[in-house]
C-alpha positions in Angstrom: -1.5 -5.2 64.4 -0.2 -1.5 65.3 2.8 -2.2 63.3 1.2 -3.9 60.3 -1.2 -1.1 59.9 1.8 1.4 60.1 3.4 -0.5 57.5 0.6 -0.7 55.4 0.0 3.3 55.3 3.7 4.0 55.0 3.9 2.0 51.9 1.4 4.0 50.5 2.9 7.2 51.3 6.3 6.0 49.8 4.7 5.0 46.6 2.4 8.4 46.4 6.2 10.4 47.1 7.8 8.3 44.5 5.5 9.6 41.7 4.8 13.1 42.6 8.6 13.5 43.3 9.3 12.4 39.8 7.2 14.6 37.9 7.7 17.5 40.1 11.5 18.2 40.0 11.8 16.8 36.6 10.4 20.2 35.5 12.3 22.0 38.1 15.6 20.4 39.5 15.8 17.5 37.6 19.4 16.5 39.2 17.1 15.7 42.2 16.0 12.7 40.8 19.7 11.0 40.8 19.7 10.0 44.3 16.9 9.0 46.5 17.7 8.0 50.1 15.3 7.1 52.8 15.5 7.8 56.7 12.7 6.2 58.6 12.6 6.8 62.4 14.0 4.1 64.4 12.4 2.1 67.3 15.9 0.8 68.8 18.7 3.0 69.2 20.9 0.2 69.5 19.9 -1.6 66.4 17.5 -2.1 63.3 14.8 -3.9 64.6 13.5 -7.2 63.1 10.3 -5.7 62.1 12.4 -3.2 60.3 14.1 -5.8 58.4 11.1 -7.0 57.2 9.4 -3.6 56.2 12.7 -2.6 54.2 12.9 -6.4 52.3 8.4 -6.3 52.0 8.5 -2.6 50.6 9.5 -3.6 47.4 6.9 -5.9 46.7 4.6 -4.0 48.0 5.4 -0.9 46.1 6.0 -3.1 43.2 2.4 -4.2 42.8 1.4 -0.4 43.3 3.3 0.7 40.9 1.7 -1.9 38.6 -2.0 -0.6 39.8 -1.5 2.7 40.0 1.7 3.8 37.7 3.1 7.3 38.2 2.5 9.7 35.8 5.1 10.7 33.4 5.5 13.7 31.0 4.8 13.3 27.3 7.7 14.3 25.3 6.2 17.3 24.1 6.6 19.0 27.5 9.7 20.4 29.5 10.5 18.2 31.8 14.2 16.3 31.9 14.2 12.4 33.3 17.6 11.6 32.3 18.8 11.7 36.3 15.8 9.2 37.2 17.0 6.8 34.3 19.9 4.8 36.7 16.8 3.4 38.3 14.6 2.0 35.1 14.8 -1.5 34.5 13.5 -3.3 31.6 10.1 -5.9 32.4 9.1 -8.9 30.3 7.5 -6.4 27.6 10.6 -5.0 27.5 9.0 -1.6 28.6 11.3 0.7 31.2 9.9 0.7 34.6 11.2 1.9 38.0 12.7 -0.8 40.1 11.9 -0.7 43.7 15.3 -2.3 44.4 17.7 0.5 43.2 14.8 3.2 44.4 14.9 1.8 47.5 18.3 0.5 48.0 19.4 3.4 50.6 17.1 3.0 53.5 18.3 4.0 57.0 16.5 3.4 60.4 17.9 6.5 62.8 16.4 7.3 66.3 19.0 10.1 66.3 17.8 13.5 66.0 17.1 13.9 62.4 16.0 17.8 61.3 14.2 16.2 57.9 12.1 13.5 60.2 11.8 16.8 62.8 10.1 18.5 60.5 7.9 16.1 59.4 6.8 15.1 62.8 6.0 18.7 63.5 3.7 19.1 60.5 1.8 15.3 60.9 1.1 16.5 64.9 0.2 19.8 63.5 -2.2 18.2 60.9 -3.6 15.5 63.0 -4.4 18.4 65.8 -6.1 20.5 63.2 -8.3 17.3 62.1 -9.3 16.7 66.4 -9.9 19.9 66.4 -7.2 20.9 68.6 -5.1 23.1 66.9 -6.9 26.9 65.9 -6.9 27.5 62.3 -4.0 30.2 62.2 -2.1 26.9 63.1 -3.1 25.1 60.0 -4.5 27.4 57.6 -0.8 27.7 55.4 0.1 24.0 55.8 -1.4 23.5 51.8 0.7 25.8 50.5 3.5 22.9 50.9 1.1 20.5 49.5 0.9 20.0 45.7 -2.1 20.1 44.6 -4.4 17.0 43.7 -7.7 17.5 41.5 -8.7 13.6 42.2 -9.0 14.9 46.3 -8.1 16.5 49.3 -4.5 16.8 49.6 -4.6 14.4 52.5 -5.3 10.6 51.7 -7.3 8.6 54.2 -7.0 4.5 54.6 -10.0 3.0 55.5 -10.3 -0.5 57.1 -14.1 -0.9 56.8 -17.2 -0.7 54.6 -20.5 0.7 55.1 -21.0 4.0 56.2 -19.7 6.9 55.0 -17.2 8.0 57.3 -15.3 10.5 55.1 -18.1 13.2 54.4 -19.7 12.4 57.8 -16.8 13.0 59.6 -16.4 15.6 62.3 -13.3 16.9 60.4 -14.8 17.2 56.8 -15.3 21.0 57.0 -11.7 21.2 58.1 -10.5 19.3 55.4 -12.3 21.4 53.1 -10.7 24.4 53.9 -7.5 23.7 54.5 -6.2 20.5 52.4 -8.4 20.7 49.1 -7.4 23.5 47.2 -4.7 26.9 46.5 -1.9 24.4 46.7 1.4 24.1 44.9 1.1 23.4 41.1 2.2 20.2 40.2 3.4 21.6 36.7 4.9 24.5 35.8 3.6 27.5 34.1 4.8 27.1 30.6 4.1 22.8 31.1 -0.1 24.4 32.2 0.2 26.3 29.1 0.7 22.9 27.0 -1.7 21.0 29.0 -4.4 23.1 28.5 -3.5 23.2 24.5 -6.0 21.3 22.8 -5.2 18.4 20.0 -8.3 17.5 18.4 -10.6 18.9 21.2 -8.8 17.3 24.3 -6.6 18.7 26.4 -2.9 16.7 26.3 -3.4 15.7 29.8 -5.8 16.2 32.6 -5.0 19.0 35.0 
């Protein structure tokens, strides 16, 4: 159960990277976008794991019908942002509309337990976050941890999966005020200064897209 609820949130953070990714460093390093490649920490040093064969092969179906529920936000033309890097991994559906196939994006997966100064990192900042949510971490330990967030006017910058109804569990939580704080606001733009400029230039009354 562990494993399928692991797999289940890290789907979801692969297919919220994908689309921020995207529109990020299309407006700023748009040669990003020509290579994507995925390390995900290993559970056996001496091989990829048979649960890890099935995550890699699921993930695209998976991502695949998120995609289709929630599709990533791209650019109208009128703004600067370049997408010719990203276009090796469109493919073209039934309605012949270009959309982002999960095989090509995901082709380079590796499993590593070696030491891996990206996955490092990363750990560092989830124990860091997860701390400051327990409470166990003093808030000059967390208090600049948004400013490497981009900032997300649907929410708090960090997404929580709940497994159960009823209650409200979010705003009664122990961490709320935390969250509040720390994870809802002053992060990094997700568009650039000139792109806010446009967005906030009204055509008949509406602003080109919601920021």
């Amino acid at each position: 159960m562990n494993l399928f609820l692991q797999a289940l949130t890290t789907f979801d953070v692969l297919h919220h990277v994908n689309s921020r990714a995207t529109t990020f460093f299309s407006q700023r390093k748009p040669y990003e976008l020509g290579s994507f490649s995925w390390i995900v920490d290993g559970k056996d040093p001496a091989k990829v794991t048979r649960w890890e064969e099935w995550w890699a092969h699921y993930a695209q179906g998976a991502l695949a019908t998120m995609s289709k529920r929630r599709p990533a936000m791209m650019l109208p033309a009128e703004f600067h942002a370049e997408y010719s890097f990203y276009d090796k991994f469109n493919a073209v559906d039934g309605t012949d509309e270009k959309i982002s196939s999960l095989k090509l994006l995901l082709k380079d997966i590796q499993f590593s337990s070696k030491v891996q100064h990206g996955l490092e990192f990363v750990d560092v900042l989830t124990n860091a976050v997860r701390r400051a949510l327990t409470g166990n971490l003093q808030r000059e330990g967390w208090q600049n941890i948004h400013r490497l967030m981009i900032h997300d006017n649907d929410g708090p910058y960090i997404s929580f999966v709940l497994f159960s109804e009823g209650a409200d569990v979010i705003h009664a939580a122990p961490y709320t005020n935390v969250v509040n704080e720390g994870f809802s606001s002053d992060g990094r733009l997700m568009l650039t200064k000139r792109n806010l400029r446009l967005a906030l230039t009204a055509q008949d009354g509406r602003p080109l897209i919601a920021v």
